[in-house]
Residue frames relative to the residue before (quaternion, step in Angstrom):
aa qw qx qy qz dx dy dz
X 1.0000 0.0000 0.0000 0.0000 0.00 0.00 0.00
X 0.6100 -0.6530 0.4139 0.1735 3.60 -0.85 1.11
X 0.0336 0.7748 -0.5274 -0.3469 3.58 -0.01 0.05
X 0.3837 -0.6144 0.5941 0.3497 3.14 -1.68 -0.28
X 0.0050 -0.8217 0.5396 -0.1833 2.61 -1.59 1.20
X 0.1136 0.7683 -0.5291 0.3418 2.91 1.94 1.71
X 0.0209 -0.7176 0.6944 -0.0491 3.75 -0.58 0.56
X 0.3590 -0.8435 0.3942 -0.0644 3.04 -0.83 2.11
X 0.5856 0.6245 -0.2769 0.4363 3.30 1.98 -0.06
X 0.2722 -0.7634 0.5042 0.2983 3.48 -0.24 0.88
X 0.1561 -0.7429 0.6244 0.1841 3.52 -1.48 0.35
X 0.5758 -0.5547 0.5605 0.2157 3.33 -1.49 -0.27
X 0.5465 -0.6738 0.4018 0.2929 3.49 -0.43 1.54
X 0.6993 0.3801 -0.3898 0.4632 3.95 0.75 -0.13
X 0.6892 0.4099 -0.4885 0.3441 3.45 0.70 0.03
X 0.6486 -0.5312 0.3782 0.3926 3.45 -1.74 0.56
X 0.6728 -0.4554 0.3884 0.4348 2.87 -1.83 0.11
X 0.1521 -0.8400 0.3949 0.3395 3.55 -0.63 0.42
X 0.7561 -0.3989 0.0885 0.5113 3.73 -1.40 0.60
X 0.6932 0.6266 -0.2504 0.2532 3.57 0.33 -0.82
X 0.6954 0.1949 -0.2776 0.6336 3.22 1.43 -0.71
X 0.4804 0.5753 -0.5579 0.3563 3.61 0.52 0.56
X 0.4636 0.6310 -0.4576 0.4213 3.95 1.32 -0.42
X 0.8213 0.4355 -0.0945 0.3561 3.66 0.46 -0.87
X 0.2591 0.7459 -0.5780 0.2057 3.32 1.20 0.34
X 0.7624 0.2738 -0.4446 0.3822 3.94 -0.45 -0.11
X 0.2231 -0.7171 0.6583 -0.0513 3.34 -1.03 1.18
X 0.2734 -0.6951 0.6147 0.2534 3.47 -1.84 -0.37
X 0.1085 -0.8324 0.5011 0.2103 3.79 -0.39 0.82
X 0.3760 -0.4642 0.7555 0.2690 3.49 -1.32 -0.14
X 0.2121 -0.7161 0.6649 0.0036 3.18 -1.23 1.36
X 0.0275 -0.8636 0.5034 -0.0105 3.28 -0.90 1.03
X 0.6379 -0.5729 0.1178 0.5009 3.59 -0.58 -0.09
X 0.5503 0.4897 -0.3827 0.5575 3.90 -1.25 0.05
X 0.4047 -0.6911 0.4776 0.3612 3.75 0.59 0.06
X 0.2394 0.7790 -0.4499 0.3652 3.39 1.03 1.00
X 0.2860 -0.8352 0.4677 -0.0441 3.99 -1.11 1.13
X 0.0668 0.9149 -0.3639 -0.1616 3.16 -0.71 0.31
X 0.2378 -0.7977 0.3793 0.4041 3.97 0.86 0.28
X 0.1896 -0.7443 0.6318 0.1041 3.63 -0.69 1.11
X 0.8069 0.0218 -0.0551 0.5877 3.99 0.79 -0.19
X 0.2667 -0.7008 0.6462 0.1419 3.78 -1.39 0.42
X 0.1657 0.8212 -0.5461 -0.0071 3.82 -0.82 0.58
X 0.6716 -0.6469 0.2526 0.2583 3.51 -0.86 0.85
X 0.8016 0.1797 -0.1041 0.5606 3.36 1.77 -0.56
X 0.5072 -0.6546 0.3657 0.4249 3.95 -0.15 0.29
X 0.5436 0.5584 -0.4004 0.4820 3.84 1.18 -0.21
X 0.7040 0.4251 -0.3270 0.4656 3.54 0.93 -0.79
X 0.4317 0.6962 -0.3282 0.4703 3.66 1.32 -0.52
X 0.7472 0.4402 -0.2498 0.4306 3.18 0.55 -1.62
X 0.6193 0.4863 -0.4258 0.4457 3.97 0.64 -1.68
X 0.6990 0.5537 -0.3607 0.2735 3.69 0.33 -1.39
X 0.4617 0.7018 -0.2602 0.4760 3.38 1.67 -1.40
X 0.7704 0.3726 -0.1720 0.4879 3.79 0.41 -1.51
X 0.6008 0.4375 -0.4889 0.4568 3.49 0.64 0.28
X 0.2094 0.9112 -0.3106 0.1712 3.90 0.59 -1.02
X 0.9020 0.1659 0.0846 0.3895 2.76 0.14 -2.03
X 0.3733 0.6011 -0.5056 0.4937 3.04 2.06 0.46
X 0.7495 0.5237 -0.2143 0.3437 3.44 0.57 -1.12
X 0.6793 -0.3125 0.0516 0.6619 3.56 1.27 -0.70
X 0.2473 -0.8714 0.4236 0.0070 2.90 -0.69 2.00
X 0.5429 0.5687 -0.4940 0.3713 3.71 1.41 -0.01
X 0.7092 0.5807 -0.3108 0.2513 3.76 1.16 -0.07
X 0.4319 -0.7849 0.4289 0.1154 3.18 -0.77 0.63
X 0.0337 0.7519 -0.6584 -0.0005 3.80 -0.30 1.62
X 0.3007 -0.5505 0.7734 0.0917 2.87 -2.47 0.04
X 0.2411 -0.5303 0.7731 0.2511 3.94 -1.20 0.76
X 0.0526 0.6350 -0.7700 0.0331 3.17 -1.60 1.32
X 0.4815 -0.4411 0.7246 0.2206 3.92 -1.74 0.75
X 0.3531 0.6373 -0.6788 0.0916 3.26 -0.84 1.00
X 0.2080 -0.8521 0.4732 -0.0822 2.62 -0.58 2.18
X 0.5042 0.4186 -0.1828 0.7329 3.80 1.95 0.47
X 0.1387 -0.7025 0.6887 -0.1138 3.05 0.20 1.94
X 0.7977 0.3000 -0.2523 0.4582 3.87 0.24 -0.78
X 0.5068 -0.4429 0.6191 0.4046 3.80 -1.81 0.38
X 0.6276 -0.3830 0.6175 0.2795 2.82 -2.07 0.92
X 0.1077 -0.5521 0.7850 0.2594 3.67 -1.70 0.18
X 0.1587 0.7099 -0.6824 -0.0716 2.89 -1.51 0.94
């Protein structure tokens, strides 16, 4: 099961990441075209990533995921 981990509080681009969304760093994208991603679920460990991963393609099987570490939840400022 996917958690959630919409967090309604806006921050400011200087503050750290804060503890809570750092718990969730392995996710699952949906690869699309343009080498372009999207994260359809976040999960605290890469084993739960994976079971969630093996369900998928019951649900929609013409797509195509990837388990990705994404340990840079925010854009660079540059």
């Amino acid at each position: 099961m996917p958690e959630n981990t919409d967090n309604k509080v806006s921050k400011s681009d200087n503050q750290p990441v804060a503890y809570k969304e750092r718990l969730n760093s392995w996710a699952i994208a949906r690869l699309l075209p343009n080498t372009q991603r999207e994260i359809v679920a976040r999960f605290r460990s890469r084993s739960d990533a994976d079971g969630y991963m093996r369900h998928l393609p019951q649900e929609i099987p013409n797509a195509s995921y990837m388990v990705v570490f994404d340990c840079q939840r925010q854009e660079a400022v540059i």
